[in-house]
VMD Tcl script that builds the backbone (N, CA, C; Angstrom):
set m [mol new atoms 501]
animate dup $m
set s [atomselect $m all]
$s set {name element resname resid chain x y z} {
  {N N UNK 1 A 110.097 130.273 96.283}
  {CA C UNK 1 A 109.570 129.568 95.145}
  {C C UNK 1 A 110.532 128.449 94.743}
  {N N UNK 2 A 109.867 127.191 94.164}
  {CA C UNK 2 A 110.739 126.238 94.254}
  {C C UNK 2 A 110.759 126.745 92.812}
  {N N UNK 3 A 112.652 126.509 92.069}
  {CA C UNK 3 A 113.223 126.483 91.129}
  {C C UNK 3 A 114.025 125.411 90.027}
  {N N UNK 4 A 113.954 124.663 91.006}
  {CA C UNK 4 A 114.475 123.171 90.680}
  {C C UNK 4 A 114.895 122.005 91.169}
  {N N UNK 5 A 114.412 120.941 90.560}
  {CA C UNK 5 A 114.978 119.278 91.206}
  {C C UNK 5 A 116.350 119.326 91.069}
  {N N UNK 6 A 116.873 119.444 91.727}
  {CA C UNK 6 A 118.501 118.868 91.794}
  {C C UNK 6 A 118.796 117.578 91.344}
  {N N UNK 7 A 118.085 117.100 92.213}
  {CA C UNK 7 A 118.383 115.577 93.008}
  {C C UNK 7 A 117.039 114.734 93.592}
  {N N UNK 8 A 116.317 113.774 93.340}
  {CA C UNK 8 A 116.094 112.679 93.833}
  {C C UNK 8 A 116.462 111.466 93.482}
  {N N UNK 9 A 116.577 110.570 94.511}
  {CA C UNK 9 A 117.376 109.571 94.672}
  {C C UNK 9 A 116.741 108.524 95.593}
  {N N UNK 10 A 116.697 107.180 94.808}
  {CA C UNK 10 A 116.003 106.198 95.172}
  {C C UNK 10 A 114.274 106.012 96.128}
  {N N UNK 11 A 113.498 107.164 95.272}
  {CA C UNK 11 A 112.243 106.961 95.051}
  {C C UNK 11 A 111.760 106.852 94.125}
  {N N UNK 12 A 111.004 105.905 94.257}
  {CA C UNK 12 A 109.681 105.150 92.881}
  {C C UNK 12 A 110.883 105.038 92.120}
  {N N UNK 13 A 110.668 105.595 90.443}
  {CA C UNK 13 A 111.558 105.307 89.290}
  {C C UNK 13 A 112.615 105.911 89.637}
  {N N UNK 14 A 112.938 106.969 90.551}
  {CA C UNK 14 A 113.803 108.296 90.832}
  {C C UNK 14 A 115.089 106.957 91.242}
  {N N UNK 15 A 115.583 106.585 90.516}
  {CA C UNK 15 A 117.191 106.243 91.086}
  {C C UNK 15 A 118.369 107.136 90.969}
  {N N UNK 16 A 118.382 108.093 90.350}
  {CA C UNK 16 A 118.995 108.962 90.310}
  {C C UNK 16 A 118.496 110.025 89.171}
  {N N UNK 17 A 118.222 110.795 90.033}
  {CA C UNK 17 A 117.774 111.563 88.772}
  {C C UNK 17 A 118.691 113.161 88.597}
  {N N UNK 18 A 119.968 113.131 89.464}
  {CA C UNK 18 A 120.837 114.422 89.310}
  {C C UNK 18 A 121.287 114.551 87.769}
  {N N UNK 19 A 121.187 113.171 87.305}
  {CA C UNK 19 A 122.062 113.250 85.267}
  {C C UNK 19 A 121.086 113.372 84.432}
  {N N UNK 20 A 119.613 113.343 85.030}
  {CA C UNK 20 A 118.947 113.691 83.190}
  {C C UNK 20 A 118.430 115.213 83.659}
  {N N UNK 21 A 117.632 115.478 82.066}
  {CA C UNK 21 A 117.207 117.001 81.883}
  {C C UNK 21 A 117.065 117.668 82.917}
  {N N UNK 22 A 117.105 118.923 83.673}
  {CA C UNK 22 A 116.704 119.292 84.926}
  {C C UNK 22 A 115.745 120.714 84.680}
  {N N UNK 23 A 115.312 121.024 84.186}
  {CA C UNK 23 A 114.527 122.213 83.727}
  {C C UNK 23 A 114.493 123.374 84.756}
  {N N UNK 24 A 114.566 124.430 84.600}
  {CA C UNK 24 A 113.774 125.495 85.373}
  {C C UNK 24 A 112.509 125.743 85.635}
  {N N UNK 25 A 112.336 125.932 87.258}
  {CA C UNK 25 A 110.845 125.501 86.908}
  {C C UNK 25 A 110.386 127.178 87.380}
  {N N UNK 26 A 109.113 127.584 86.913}
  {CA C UNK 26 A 108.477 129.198 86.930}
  {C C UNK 26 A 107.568 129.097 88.496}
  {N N UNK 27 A 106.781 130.059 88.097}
  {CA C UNK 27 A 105.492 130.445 89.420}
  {C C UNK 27 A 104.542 129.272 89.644}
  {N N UNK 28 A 104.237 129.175 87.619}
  {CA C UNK 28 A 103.397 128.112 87.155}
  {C C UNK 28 A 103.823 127.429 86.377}
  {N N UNK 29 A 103.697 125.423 87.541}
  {CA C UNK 29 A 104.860 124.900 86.244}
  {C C UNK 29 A 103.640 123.985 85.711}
  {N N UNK 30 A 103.398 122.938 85.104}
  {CA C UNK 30 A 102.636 121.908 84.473}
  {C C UNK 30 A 103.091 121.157 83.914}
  {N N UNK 31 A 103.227 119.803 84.834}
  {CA C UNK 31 A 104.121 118.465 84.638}
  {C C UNK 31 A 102.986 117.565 83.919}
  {N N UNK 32 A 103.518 116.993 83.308}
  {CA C UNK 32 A 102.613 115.767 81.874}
  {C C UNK 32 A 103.385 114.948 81.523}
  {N N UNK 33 A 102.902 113.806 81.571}
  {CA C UNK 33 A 103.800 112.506 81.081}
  {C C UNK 33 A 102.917 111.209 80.897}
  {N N UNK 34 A 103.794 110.201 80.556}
  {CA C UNK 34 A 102.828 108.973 80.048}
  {C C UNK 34 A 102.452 108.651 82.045}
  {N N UNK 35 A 101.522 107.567 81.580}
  {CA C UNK 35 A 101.527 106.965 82.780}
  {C C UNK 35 A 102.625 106.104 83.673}
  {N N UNK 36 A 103.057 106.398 84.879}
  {CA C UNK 36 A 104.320 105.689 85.312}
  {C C UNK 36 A 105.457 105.860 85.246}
  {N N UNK 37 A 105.754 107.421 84.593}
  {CA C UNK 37 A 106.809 108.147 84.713}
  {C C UNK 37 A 107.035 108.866 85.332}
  {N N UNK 38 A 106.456 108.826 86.975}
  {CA C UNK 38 A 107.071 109.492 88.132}
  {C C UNK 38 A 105.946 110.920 88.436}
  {N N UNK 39 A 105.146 111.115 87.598}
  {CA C UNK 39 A 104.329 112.584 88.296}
  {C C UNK 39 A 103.960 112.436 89.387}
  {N N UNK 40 A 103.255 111.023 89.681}
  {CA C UNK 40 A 102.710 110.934 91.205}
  {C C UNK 40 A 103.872 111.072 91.898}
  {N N UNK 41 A 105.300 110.228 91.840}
  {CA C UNK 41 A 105.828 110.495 92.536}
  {C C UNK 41 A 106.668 111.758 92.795}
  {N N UNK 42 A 106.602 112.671 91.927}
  {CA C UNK 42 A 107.231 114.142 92.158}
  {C C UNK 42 A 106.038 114.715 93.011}
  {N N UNK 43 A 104.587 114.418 92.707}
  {CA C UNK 43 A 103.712 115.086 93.955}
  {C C UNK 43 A 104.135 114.912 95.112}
  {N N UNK 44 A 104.242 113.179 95.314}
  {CA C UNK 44 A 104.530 113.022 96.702}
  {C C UNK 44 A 105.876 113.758 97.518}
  {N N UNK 45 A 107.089 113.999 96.490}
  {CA C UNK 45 A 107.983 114.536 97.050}
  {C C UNK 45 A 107.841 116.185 97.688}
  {N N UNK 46 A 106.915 116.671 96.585}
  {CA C UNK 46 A 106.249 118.129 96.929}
  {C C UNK 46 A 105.309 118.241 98.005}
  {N N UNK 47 A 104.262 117.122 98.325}
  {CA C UNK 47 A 103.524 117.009 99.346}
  {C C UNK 47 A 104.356 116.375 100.473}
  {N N UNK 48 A 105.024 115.397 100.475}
  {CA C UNK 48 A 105.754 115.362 101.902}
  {C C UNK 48 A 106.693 116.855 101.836}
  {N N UNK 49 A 107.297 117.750 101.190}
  {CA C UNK 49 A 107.877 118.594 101.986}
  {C C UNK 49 A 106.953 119.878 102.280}
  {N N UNK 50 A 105.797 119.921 101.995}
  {CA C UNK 50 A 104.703 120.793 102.138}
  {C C UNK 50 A 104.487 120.487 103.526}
  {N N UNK 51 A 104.301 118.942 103.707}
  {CA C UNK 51 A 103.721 118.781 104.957}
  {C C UNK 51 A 104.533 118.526 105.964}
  {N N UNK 52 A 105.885 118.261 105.981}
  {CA C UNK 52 A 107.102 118.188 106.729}
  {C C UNK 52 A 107.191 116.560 107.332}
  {N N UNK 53 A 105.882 115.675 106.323}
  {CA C UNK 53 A 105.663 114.475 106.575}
  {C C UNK 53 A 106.654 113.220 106.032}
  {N N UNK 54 A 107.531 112.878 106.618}
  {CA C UNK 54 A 108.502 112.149 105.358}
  {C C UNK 54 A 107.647 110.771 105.039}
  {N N UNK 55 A 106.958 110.257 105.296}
  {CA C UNK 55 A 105.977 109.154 105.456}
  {C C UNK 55 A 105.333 108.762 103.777}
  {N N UNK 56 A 105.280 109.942 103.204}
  {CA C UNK 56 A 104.748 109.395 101.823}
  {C C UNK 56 A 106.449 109.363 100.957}
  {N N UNK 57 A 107.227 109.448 101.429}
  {CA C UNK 57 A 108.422 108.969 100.539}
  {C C UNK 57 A 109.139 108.111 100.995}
  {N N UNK 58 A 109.121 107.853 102.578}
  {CA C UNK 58 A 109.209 106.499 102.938}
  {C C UNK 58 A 108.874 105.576 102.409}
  {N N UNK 59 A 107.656 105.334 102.063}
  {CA C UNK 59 A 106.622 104.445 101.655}
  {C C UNK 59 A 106.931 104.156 99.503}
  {N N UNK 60 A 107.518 105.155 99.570}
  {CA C UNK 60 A 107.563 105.113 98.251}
  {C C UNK 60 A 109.343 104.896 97.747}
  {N N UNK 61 A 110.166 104.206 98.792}
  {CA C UNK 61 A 111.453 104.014 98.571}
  {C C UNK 61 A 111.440 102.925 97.041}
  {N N UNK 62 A 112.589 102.886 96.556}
  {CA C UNK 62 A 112.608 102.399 95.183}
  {C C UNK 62 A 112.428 100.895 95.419}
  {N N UNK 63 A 112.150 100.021 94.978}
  {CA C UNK 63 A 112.527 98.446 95.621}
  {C C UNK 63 A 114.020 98.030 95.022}
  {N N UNK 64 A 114.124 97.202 95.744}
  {CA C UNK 64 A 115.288 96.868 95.895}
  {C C UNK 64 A 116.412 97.126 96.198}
  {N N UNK 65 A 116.468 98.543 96.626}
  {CA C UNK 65 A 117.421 99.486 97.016}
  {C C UNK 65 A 117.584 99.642 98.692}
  {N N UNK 66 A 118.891 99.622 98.927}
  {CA C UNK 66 A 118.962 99.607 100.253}
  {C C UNK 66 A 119.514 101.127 100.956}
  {N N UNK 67 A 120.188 101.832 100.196}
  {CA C UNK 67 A 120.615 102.833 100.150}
  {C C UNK 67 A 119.436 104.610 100.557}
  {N N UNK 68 A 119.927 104.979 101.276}
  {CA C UNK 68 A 118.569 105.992 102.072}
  {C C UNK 68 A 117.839 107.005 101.102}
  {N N UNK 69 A 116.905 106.719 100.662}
  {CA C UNK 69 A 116.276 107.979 99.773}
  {C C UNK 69 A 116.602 109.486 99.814}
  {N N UNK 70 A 116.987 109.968 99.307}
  {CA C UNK 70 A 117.692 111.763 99.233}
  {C C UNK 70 A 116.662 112.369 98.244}
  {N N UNK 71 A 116.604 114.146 98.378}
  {CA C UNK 71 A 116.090 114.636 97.803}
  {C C UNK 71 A 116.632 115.828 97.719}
  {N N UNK 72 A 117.233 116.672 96.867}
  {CA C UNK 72 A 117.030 118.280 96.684}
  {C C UNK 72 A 116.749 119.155 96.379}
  {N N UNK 73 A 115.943 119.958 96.376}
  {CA C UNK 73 A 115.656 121.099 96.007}
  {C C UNK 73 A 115.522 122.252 96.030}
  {N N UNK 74 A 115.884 123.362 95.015}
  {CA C UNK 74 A 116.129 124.319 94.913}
  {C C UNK 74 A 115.167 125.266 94.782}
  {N N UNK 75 A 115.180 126.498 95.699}
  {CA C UNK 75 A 113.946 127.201 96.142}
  {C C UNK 75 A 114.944 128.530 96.020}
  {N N UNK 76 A 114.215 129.843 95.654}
  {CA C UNK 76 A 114.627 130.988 95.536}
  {C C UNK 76 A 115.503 131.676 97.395}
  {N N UNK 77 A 115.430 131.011 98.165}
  {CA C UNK 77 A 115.764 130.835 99.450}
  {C C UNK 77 A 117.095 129.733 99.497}
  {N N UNK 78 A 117.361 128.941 98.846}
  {CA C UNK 78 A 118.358 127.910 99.147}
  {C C UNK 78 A 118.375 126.883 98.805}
  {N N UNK 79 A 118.769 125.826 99.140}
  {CA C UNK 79 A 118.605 124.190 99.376}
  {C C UNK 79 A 117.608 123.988 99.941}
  {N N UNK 80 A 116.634 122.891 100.121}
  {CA C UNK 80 A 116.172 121.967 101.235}
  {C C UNK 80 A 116.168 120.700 100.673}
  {N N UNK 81 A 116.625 119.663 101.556}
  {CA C UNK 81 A 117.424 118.460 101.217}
  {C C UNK 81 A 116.640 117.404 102.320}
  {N N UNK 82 A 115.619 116.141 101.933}
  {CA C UNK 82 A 115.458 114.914 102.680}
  {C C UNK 82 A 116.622 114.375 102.403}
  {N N UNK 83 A 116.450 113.301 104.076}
  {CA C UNK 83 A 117.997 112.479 104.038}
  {C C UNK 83 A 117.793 111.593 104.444}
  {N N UNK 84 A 116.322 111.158 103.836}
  {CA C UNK 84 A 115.962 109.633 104.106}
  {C C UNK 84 A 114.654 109.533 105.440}
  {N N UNK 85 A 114.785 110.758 105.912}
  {CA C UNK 85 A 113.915 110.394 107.098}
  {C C UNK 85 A 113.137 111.408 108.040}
  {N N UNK 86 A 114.214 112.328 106.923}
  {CA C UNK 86 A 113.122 114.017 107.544}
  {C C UNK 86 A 113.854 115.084 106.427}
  {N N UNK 87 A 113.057 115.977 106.212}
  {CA C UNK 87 A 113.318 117.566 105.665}
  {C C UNK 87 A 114.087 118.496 106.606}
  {N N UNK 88 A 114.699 119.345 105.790}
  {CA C UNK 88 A 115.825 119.722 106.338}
  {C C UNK 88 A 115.016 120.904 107.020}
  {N N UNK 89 A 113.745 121.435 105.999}
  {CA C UNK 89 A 113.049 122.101 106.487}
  {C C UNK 89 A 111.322 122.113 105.798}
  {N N UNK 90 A 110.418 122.364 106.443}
  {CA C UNK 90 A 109.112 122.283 105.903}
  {C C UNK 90 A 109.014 123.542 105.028}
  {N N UNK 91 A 108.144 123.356 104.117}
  {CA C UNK 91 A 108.072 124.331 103.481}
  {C C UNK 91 A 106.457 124.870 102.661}
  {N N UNK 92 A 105.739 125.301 103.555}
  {CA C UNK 92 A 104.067 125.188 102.966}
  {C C UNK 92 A 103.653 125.958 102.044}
  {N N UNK 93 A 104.496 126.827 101.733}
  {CA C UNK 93 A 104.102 127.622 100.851}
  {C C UNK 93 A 103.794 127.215 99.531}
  {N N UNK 94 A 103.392 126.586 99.059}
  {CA C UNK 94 A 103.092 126.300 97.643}
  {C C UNK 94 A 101.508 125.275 97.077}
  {N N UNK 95 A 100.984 125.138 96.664}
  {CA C UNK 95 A 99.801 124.169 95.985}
  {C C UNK 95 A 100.469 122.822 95.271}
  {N N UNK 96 A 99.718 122.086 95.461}
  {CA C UNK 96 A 99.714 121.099 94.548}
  {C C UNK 96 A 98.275 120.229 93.998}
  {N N UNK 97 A 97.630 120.414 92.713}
  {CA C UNK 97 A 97.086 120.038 92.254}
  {C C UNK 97 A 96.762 118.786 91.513}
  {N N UNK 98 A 96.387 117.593 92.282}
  {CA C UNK 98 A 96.704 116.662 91.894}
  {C C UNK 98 A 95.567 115.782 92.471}
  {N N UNK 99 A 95.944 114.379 91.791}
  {CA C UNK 99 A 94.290 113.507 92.086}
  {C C UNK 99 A 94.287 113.346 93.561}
  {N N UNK 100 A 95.781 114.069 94.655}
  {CA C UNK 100 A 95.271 113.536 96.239}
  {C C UNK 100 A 94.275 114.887 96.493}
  {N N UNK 101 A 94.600 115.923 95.737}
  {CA C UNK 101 A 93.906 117.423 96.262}
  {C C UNK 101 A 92.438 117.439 95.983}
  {N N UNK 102 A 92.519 116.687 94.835}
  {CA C UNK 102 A 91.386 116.496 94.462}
  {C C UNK 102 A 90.147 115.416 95.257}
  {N N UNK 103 A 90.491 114.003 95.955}
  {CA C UNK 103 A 89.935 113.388 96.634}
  {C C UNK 103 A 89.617 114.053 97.929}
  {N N UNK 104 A 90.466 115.268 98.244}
  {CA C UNK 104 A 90.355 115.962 99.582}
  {C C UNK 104 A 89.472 116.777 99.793}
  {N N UNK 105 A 89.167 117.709 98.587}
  {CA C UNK 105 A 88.945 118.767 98.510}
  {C C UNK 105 A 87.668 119.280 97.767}
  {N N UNK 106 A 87.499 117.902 96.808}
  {CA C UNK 106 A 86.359 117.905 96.059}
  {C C UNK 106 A 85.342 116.906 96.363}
  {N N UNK 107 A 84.061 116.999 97.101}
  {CA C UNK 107 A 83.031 115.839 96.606}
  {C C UNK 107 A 81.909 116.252 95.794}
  {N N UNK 108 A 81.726 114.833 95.270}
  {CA C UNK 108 A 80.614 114.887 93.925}
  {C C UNK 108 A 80.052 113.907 94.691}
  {N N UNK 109 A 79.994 112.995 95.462}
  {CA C UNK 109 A 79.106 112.183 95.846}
  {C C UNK 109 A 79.671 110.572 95.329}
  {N N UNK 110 A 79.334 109.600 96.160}
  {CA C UNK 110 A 79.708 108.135 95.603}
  {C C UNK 110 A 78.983 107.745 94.633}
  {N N UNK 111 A 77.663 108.006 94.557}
  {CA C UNK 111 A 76.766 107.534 94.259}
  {C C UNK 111 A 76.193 108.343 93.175}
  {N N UNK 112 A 75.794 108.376 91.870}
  {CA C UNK 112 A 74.580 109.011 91.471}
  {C C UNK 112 A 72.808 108.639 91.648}
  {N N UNK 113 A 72.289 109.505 92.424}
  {CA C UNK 113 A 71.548 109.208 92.806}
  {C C UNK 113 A 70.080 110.559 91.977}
  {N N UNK 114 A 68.953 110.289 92.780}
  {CA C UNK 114 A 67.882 111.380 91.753}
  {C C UNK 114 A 68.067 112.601 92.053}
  {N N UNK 115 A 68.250 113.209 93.596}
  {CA C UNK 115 A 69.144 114.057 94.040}
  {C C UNK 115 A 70.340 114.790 93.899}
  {N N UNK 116 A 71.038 114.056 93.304}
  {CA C UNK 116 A 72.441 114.707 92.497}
  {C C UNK 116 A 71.984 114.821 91.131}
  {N N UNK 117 A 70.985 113.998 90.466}
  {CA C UNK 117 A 70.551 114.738 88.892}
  {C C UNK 117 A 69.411 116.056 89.252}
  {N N UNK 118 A 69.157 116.061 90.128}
  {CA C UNK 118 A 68.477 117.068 90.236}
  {C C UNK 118 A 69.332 118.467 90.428}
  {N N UNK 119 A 70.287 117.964 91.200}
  {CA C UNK 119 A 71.372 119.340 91.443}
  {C C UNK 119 A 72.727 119.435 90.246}
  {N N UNK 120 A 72.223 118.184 88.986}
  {CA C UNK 120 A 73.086 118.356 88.148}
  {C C UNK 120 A 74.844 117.960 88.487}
  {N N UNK 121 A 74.907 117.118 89.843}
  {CA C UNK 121 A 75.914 116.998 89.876}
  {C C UNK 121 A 76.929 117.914 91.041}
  {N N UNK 122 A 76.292 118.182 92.218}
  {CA C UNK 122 A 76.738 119.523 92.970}
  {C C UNK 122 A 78.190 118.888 93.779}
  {N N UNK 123 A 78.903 119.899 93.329}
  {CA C UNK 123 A 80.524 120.212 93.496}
  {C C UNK 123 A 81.070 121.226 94.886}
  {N N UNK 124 A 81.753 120.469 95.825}
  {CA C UNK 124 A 82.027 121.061 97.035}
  {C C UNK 124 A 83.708 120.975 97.257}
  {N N UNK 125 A 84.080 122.334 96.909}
  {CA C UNK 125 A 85.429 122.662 96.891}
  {C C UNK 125 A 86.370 123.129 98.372}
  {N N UNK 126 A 87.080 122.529 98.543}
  {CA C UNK 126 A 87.676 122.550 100.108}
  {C C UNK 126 A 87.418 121.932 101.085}
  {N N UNK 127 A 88.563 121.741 102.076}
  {CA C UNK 127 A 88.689 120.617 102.951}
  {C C UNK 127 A 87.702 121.209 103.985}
  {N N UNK 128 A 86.810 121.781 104.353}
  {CA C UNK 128 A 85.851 122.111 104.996}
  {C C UNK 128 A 84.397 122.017 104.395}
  {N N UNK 129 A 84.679 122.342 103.430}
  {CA C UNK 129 A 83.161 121.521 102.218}
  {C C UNK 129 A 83.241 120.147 102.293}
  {N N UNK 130 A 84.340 119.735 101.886}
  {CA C UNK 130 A 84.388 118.303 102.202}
  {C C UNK 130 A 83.680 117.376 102.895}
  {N N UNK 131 A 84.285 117.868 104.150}
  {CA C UNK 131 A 83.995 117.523 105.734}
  {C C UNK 131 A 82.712 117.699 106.026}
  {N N UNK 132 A 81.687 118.820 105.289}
  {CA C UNK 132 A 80.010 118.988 105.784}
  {C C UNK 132 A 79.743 118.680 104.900}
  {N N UNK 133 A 80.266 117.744 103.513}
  {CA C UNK 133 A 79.215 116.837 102.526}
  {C C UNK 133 A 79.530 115.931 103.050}
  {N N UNK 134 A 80.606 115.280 103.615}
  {CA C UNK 134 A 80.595 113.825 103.876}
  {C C UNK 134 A 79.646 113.657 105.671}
  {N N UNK 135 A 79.458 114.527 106.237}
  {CA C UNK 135 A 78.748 114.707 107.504}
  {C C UNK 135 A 77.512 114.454 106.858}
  {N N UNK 136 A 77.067 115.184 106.099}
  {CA C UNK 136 A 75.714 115.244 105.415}
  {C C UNK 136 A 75.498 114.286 104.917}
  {N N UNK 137 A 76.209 113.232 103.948}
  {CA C UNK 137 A 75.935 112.074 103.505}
  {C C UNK 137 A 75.788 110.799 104.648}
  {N N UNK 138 A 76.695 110.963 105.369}
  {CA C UNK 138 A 76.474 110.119 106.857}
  {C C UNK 138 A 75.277 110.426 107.067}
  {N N UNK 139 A 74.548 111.622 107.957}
  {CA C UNK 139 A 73.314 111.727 108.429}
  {C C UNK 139 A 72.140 111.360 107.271}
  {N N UNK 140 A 72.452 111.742 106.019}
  {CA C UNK 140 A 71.556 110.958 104.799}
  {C C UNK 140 A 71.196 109.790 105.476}
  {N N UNK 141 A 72.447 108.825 105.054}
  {CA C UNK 141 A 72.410 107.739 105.193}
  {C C UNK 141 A 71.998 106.664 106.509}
  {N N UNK 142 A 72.289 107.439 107.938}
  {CA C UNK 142 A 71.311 106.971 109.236}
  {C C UNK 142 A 70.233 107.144 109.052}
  {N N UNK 143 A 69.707 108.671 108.408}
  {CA C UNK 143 A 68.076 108.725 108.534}
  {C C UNK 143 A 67.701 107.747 107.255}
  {N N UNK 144 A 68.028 107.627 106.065}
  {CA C UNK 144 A 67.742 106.176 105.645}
  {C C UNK 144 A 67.401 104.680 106.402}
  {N N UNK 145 A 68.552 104.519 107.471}
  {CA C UNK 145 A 68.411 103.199 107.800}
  {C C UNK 145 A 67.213 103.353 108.980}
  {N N UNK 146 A 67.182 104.555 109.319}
  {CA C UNK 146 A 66.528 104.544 110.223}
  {C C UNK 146 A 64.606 104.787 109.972}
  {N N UNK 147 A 64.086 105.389 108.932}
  {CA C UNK 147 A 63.171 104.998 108.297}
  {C C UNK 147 A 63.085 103.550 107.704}
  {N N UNK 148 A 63.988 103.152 107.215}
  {CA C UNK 148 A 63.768 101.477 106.628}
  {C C UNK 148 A 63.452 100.778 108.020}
  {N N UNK 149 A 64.475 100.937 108.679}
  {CA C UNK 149 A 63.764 100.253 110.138}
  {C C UNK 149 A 62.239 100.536 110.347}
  {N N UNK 150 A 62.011 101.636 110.720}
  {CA C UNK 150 A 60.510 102.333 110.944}
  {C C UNK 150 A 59.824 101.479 110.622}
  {N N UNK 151 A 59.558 101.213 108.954}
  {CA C UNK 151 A 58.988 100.880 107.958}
  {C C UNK 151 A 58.917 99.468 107.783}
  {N N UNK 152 A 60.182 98.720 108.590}
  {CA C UNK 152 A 59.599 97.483 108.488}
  {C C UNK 152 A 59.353 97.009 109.687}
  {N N UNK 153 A 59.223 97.942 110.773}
  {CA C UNK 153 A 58.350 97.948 111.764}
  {C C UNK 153 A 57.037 97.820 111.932}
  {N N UNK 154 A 56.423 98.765 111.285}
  {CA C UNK 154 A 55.449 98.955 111.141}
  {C C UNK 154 A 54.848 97.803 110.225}
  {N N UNK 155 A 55.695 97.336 109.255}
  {CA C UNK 155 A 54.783 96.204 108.275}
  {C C UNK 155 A 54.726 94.533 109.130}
  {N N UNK 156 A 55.931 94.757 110.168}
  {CA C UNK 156 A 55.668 93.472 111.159}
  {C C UNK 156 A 54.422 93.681 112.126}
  {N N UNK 157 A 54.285 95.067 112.459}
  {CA C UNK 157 A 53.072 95.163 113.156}
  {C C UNK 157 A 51.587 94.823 112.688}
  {N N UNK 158 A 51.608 95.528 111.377}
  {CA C UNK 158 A 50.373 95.077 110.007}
  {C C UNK 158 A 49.949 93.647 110.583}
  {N N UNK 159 A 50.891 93.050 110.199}
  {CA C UNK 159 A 50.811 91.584 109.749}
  {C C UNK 159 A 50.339 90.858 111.158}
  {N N UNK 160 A 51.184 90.967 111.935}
  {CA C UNK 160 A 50.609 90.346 113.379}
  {C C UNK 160 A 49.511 91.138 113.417}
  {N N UNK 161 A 49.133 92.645 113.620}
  {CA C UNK 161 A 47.432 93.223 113.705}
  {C C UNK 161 A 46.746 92.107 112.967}
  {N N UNK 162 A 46.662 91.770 111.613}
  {CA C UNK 162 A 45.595 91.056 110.687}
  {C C UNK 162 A 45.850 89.574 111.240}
  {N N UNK 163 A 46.769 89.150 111.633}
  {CA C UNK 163 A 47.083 87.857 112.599}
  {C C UNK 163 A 46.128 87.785 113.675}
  {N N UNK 164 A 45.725 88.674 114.598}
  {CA C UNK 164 A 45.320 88.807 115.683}
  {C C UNK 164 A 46.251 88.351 116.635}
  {N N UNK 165 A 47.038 89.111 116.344}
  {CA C UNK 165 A 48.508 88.803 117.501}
  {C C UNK 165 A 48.817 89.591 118.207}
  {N N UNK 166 A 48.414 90.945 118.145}
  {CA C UNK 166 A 48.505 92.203 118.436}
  {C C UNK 166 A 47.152 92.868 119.976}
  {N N UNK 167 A 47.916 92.717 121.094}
  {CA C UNK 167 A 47.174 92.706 122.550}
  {C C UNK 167 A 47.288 94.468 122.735}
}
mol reanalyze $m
mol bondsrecalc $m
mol representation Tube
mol addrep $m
């Protein structure tokens, strides 16, 4: 169980963050703040070491800083420490609830359409729900184009029939 930020260092706002408050964190913690005070970026530090991906804290180095992004944290097991370019170790055990889990994991649909007021709005939880609403909205959406085709097939045919164009 992770127990505490030690240390991040030169991500997003994180230029050092070993000198302010450091809290203990529980089973269940619940981070809140204004906008732009780093929650996204404490996800990303929790989701790249979930995923052993250093790529979303790459991406999120501080600007202007040339110095290698670090991270530590304290887990009922030990240290695990980024050093700019990988985790010392992956670590999957944990959730994170947040607007990326949520784009992953949840569809409501792009669109409101008469179909979704009819189902009131239908909610598909997990990255495998996901994956067979957005399949399903694809095939929606071919057999759409593919009746509109039909359909204005058939009304070019109309028209040349009453033309007498039609052999």
């Amino acid at each position: 169980m992770l127990t505490k930020f030690i240390s991040i260092k030169n991500i997003g706002r994180f230029r050092n963050s070993a000198g302010s408050p450091n809290p203990q964190l529980f089973k269940h913690t619940f981070i809140s703040g204004a906008n732009g005070f780093g929650k996204s970026t404490l996800c990303a530090v929790l989701r790249s070491l979930h995923t052993g991906q250093p790529d979303q804290l790459i991406g999120r180095k501080s600007l202007g800083i040339t110095e290698a992004s670090k991270v530590e944290l304290l887990f009922d097991t030990g240290v695990i420490r980024f050093d700019g370019g990988r985790w010392s170790e992956a670590k999957p055990s944990f959730s994170i609830f947040d607007g990326v889990f949520v784009a992953e994991n949840v569809h409501a649909g792009e669109v409101v359409d008469v179909a979704q007021k009819r189902n009131l709005y239908r909610i598909i939880v997990g990255s495998a729900g996901v994956g067979l609403a957005e399949r399903d909205s694809e095939l929606a959406a071919d057999s759409r184009a593919r009746t509109n085709r039909d359909f204005c097939f058939n009304e070019e045919l109309a028209a040349s029939s009453r033309h007498g164009n039609v052999t």
